[in-house]
PyMOL Python script that loads the backbone (N, CA, C, O; Angstrom):
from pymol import cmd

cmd.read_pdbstr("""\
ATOM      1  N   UNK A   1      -0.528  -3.219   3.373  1.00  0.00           N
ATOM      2  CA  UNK A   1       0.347  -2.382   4.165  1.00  0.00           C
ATOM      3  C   UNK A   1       1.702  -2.354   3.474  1.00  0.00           C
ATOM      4  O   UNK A   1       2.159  -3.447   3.140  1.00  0.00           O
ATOM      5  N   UNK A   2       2.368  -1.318   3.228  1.00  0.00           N
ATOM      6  CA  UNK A   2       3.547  -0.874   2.640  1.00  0.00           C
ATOM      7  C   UNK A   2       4.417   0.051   3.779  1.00  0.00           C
ATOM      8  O   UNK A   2       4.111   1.061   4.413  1.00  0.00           O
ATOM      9  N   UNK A   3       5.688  -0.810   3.729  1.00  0.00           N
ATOM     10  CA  UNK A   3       6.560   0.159   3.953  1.00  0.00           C
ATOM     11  C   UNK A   3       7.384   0.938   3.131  1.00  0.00           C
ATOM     12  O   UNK A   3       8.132   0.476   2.269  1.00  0.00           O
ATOM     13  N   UNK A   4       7.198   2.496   3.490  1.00  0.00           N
ATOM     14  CA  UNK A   4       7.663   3.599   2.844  1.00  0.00           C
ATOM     15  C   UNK A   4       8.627   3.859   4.440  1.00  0.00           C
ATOM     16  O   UNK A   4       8.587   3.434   5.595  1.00  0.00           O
ATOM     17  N   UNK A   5       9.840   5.275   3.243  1.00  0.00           N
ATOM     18  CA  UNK A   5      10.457   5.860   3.742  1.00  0.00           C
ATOM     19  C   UNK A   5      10.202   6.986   4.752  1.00  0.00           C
ATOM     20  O   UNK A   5      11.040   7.742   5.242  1.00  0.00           O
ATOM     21  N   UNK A   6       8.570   6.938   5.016  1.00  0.00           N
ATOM     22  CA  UNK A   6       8.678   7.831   6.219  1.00  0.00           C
ATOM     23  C   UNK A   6       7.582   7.042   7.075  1.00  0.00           C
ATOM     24  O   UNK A   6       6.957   7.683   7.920  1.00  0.00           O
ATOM     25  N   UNK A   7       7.334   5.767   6.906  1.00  0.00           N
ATOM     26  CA  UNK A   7       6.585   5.241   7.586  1.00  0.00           C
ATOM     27  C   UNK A   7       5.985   4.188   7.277  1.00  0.00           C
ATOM     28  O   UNK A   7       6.729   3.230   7.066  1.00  0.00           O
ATOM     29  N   UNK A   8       4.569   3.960   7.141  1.00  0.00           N
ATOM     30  CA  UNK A   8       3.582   3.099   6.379  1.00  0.00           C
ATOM     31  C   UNK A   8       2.717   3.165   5.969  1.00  0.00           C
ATOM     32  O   UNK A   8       1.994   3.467   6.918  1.00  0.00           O
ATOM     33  N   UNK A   9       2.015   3.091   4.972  1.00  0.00           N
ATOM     34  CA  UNK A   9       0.819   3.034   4.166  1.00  0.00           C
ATOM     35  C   UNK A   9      -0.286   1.809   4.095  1.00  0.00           C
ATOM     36  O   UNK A   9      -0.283   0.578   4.120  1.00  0.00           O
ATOM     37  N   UNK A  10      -1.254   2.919   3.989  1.00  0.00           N
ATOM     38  CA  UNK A  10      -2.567   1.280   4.085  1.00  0.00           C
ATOM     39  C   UNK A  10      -2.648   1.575   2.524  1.00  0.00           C
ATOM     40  O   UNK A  10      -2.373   2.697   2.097  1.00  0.00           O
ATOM     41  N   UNK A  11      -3.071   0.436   1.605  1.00  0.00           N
ATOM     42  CA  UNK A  11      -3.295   0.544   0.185  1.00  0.00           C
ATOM     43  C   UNK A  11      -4.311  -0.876   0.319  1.00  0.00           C
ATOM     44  O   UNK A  11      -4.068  -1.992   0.778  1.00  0.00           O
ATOM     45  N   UNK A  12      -5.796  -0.169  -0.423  1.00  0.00           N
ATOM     46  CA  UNK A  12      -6.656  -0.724  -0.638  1.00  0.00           C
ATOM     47  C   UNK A  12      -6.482  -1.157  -2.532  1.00  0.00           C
ATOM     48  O   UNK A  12      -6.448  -0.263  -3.377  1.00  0.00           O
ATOM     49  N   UNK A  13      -6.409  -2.362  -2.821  1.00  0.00           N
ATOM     50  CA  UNK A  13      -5.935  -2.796  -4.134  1.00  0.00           C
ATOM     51  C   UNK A  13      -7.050  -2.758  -4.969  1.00  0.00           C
ATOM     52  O   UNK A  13      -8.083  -3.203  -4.469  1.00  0.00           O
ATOM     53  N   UNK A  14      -7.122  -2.249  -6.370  1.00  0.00           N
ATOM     54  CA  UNK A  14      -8.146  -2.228  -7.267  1.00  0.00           C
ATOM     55  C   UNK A  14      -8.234  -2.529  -8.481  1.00  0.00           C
ATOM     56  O   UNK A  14      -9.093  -2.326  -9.339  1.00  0.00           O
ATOM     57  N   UNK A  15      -6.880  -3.232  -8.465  1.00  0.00           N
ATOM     58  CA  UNK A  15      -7.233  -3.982  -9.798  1.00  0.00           C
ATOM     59  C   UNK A  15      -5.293  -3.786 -10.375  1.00  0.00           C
ATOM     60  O   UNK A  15      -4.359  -3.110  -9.943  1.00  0.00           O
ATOM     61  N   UNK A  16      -5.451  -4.819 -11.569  1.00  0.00           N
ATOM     62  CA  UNK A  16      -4.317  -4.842 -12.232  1.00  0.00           C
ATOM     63  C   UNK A  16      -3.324  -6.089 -10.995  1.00  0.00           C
ATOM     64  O   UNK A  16      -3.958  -6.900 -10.322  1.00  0.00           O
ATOM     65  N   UNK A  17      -2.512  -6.041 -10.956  1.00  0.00           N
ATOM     66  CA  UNK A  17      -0.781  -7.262 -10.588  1.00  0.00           C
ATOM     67  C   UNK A  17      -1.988  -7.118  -9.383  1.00  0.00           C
ATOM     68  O   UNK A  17      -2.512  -6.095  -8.942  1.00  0.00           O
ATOM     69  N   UNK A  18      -2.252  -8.764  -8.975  1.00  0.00           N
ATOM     70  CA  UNK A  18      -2.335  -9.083  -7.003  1.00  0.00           C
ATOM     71  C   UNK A  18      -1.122  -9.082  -6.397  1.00  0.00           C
ATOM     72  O   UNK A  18      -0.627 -10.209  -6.433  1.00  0.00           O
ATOM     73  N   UNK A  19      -0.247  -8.047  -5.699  1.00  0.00           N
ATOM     74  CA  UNK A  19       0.916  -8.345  -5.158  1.00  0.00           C
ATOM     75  C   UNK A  19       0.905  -9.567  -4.173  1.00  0.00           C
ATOM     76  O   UNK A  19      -0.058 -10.102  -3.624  1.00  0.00           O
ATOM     77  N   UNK A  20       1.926  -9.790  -4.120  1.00  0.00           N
ATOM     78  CA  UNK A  20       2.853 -10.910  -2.771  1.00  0.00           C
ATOM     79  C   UNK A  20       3.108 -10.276  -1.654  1.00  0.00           C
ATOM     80  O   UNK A  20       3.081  -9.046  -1.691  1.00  0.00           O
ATOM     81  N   UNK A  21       3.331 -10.768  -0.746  1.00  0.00           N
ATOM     82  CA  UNK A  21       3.992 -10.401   0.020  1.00  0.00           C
ATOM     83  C   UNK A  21       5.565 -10.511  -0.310  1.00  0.00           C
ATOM     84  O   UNK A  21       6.186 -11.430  -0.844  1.00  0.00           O
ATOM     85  N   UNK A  22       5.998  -9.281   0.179  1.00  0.00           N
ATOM     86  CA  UNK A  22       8.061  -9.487  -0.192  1.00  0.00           C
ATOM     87  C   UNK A  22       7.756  -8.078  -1.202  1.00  0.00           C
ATOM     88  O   UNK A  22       8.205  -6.987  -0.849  1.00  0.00           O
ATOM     89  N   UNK A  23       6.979  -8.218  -2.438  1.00  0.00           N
ATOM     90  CA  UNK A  23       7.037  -7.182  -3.524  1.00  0.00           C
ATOM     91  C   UNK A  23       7.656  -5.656  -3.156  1.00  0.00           C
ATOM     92  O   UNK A  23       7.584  -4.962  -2.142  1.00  0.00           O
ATOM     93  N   UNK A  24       8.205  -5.499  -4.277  1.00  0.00           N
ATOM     94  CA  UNK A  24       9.074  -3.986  -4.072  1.00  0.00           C
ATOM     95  C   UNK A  24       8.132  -3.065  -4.640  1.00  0.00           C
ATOM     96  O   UNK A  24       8.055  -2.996  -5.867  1.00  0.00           O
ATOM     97  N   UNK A  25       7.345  -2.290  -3.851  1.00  0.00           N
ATOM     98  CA  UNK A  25       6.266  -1.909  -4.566  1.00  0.00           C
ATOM     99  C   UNK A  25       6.629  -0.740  -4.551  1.00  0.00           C
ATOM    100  O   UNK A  25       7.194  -0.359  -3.526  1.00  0.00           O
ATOM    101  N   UNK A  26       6.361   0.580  -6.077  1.00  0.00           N
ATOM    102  CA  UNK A  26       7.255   1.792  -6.300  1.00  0.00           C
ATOM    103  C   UNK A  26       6.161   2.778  -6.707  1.00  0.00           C
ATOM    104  O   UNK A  26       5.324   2.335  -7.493  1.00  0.00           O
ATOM    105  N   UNK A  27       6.037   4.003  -6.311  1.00  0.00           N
ATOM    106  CA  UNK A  27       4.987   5.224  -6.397  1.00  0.00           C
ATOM    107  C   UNK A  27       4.788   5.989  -5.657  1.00  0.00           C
ATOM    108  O   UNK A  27       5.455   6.082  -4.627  1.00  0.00           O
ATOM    109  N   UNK A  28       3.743   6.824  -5.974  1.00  0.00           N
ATOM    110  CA  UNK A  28       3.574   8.138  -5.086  1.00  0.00           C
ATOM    111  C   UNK A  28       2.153   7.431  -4.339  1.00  0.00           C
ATOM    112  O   UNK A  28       0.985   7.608  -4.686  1.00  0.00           O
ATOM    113  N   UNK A  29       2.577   6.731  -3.407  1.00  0.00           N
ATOM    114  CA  UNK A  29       1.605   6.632  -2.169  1.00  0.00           C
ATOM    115  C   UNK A  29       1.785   7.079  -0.953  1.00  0.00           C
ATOM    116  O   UNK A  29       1.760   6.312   0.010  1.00  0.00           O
ATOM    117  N   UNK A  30       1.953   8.144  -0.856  1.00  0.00           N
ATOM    118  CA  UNK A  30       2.300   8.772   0.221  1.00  0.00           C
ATOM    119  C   UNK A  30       1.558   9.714   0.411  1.00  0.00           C
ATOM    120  O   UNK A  30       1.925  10.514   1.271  1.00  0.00           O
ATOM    121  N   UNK A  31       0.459   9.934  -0.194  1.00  0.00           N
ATOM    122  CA  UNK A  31      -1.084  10.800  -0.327  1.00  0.00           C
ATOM    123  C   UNK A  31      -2.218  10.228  -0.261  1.00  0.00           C
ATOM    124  O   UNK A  31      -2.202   8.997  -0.271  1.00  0.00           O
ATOM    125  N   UNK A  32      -3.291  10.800  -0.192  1.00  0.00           N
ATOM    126  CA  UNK A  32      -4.992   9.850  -0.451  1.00  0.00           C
ATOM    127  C   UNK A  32      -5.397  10.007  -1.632  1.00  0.00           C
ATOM    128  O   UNK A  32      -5.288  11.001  -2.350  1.00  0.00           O
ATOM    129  N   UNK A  33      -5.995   8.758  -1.895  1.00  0.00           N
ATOM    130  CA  UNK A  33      -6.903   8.762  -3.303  1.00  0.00           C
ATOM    131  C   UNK A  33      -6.335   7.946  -3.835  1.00  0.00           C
ATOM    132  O   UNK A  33      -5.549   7.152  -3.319  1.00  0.00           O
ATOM    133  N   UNK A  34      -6.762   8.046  -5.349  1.00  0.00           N
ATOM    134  CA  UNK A  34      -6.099   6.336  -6.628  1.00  0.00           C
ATOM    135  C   UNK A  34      -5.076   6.191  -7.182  1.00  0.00           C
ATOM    136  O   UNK A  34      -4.857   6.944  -8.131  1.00  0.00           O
ATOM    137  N   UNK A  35      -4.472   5.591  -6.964  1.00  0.00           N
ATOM    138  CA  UNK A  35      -3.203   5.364  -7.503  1.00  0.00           C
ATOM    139  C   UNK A  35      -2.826   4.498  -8.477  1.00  0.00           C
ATOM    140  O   UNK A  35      -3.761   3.714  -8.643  1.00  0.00           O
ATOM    141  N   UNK A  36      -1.900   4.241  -9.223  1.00  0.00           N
ATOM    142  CA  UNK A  36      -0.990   3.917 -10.127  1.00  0.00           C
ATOM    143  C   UNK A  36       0.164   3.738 -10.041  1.00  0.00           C
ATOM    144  O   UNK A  36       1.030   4.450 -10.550  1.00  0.00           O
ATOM    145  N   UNK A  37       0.414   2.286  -9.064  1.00  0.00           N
ATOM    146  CA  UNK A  37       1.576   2.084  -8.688  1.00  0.00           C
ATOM    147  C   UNK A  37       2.566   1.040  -9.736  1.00  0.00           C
ATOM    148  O   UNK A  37       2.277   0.514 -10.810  1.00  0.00           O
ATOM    149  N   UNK A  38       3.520   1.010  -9.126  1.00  0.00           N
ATOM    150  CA  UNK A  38       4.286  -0.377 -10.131  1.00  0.00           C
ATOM    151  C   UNK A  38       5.210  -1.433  -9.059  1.00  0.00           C
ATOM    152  O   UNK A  38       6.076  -1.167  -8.226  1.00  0.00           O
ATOM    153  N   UNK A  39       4.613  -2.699  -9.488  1.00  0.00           N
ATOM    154  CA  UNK A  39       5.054  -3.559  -8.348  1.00  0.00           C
ATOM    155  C   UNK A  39       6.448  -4.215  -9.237  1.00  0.00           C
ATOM    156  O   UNK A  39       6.325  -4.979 -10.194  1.00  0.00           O
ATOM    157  N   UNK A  40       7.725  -3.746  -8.702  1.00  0.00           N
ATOM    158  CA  UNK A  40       9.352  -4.096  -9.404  1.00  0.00           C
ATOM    159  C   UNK A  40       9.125  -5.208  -9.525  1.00  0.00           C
ATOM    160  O   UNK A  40       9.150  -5.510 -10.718  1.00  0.00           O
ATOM    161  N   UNK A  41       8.799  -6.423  -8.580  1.00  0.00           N
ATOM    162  CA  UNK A  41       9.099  -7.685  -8.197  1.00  0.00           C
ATOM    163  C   UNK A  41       8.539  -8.383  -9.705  1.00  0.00           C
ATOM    164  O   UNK A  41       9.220  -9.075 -10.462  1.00  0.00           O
ATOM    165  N   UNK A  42       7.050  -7.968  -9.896  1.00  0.00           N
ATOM    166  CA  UNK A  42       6.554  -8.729 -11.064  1.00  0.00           C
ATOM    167  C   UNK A  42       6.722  -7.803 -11.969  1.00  0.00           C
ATOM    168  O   UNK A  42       5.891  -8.098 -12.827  1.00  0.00           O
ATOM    169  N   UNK A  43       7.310  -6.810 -12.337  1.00  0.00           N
ATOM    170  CA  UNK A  43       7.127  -5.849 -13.578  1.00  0.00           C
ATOM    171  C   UNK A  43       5.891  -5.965 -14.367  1.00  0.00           C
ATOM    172  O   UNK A  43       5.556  -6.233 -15.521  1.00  0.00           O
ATOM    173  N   UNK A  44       5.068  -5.470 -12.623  1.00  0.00           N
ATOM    174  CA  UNK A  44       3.514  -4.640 -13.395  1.00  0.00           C
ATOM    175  C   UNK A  44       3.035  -4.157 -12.404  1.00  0.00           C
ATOM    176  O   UNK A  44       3.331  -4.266 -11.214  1.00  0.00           O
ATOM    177  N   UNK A  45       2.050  -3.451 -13.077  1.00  0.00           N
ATOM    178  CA  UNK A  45       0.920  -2.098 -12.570  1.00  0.00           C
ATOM    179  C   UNK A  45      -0.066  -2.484 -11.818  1.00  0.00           C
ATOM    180  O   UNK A  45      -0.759  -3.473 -12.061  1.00  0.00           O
ATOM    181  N   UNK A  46      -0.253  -1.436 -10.471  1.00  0.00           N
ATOM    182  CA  UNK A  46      -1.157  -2.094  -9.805  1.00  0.00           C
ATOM    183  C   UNK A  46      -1.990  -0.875  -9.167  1.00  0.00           C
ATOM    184  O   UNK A  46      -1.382   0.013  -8.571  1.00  0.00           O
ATOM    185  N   UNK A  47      -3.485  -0.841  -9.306  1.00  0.00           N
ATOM    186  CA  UNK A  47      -4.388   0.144  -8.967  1.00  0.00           C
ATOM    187  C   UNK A  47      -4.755   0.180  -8.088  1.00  0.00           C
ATOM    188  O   UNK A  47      -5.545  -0.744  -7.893  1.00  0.00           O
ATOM    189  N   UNK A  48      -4.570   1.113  -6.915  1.00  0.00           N
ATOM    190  CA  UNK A  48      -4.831   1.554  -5.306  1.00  0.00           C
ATOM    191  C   UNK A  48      -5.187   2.501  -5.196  1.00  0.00           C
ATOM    192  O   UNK A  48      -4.931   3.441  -5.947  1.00  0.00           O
ATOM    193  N   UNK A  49      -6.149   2.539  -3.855  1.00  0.00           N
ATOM    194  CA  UNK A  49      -7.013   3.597  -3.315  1.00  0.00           C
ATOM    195  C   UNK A  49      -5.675   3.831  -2.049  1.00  0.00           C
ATOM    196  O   UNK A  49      -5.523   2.833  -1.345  1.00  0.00           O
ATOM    197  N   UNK A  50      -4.785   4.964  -1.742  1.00  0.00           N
ATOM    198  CA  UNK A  50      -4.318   5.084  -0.542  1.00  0.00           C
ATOM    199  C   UNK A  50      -5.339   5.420   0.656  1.00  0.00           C
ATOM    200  O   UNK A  50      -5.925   6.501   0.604  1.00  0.00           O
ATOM    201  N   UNK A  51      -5.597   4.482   1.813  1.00  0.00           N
ATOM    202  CA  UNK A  51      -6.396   4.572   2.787  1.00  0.00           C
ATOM    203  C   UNK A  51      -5.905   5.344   3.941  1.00  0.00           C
ATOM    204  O   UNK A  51      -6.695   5.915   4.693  1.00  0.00           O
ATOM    205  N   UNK A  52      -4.538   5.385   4.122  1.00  0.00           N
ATOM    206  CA  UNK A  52      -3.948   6.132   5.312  1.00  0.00           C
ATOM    207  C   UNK A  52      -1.887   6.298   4.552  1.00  0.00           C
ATOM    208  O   UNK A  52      -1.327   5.784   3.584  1.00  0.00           O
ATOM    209  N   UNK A  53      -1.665   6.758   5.071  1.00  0.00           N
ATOM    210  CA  UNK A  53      -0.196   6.963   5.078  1.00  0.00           C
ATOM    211  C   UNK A  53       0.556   7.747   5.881  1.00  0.00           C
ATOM    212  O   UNK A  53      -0.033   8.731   6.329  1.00  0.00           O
ATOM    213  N   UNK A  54       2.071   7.548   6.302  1.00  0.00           N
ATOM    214  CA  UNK A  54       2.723   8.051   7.114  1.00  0.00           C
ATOM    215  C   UNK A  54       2.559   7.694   8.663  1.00  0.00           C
ATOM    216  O   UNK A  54       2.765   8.516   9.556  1.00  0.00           O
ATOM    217  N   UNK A  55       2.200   6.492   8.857  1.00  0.00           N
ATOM    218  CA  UNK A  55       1.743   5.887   9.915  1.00  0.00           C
ATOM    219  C   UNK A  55       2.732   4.891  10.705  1.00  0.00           C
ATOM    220  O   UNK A  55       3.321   4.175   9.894  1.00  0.00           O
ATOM    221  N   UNK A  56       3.080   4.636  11.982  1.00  0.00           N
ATOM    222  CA  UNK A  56       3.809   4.046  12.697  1.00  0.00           C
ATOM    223  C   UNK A  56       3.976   2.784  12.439  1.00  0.00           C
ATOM    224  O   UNK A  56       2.783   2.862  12.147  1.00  0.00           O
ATOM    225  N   UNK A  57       4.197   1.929  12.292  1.00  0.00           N
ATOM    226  CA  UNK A  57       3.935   0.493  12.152  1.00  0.00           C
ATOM    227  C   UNK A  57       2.617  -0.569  13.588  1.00  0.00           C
ATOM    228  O   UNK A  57       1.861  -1.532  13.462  1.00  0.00           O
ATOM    229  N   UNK A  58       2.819  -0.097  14.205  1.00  0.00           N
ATOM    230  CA  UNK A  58       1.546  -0.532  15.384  1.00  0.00           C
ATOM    231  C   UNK A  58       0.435   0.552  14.970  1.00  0.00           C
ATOM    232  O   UNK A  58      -0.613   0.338  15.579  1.00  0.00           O
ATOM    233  N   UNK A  59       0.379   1.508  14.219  1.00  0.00           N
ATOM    234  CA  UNK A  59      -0.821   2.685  14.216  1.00  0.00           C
ATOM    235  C   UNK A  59      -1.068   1.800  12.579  1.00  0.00           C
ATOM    236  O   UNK A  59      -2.272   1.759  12.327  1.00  0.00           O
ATOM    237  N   UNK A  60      -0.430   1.301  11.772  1.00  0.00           N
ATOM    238  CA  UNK A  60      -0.706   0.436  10.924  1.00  0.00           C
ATOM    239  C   UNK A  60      -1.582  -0.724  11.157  1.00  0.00           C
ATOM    240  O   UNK A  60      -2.744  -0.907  10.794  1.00  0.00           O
ATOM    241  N   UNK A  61      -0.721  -1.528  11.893  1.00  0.00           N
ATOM    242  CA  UNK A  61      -1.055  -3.095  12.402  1.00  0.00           C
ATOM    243  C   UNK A  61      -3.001  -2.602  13.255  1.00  0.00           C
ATOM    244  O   UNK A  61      -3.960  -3.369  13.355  1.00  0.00           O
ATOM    245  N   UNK A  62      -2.935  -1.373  13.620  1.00  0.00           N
ATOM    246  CA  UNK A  62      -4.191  -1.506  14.373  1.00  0.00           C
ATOM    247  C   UNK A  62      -5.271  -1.239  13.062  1.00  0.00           C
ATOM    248  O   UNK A  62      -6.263  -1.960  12.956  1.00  0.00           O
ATOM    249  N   UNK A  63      -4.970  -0.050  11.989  1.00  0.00           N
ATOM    250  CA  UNK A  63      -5.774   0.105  11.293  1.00  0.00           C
ATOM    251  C   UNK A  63      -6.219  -1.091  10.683  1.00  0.00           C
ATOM    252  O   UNK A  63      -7.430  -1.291  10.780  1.00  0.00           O
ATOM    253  N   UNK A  64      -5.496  -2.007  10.029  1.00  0.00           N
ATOM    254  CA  UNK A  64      -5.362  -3.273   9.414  1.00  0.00           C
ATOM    255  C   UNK A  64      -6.468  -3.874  10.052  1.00  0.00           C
ATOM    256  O   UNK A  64      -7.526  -4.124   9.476  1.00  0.00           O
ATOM    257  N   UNK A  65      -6.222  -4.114  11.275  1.00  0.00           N
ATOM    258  CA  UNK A  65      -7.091  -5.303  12.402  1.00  0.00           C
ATOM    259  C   UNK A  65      -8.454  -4.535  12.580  1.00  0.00           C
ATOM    260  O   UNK A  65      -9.506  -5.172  12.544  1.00  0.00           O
ATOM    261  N   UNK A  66      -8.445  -3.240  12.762  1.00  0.00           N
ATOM    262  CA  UNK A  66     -10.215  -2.419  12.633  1.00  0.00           C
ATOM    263  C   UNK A  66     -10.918  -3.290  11.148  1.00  0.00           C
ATOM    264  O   UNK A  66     -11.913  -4.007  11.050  1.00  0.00           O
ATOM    265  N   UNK A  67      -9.871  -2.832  10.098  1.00  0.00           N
ATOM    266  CA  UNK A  67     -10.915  -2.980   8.485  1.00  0.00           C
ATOM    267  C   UNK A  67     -11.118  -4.888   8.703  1.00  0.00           C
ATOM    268  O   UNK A  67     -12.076  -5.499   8.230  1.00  0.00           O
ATOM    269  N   UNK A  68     -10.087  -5.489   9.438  1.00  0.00           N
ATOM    270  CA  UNK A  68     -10.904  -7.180   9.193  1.00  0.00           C
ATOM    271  C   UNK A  68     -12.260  -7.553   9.971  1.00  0.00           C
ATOM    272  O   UNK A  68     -13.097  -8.421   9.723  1.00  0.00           O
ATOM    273  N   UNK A  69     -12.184  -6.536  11.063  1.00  0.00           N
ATOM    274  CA  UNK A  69     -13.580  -6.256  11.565  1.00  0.00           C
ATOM    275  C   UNK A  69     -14.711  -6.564  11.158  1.00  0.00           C
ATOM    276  O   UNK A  69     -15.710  -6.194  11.775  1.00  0.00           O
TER     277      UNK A  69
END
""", "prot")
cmd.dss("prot")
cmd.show_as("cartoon", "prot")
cmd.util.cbc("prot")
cmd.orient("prot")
């Protein structure tokens, strides 16, 4: 889960940097499909599927808690 400037994003990770929690994570995830992000914190690249975006933070927290399902 990422917070962006118009909300939040689910990002399913696929490889490249395992982020932290805290990480300043920078890209165009604000769409669906694979991405090619860059995590500032560790200065490196990190490969994501965007699963949802532009989402409330509780419309987040619920998607989150469905996928541990």
């Amino acid at each position: 889960m990422v917070e962006t400037t118009k909300g939040f994003s689910i990002l399913e990770w696929f490889g490249g940097h395992d982020p932290e929690k805290g990480d300043k994570i920078v890209g165009a995830y604000e769409s669906y499909g694979m991405k090619t992000v860059y995590d500032v914190t560790a200065d490196e690249e990190i490969r994501v599927w965007v699963e949802d975006y532009n989402l409330s933070k509780d419309s987040a927290l619920e998607k989150l808690m469905d996928a541990c399902e």
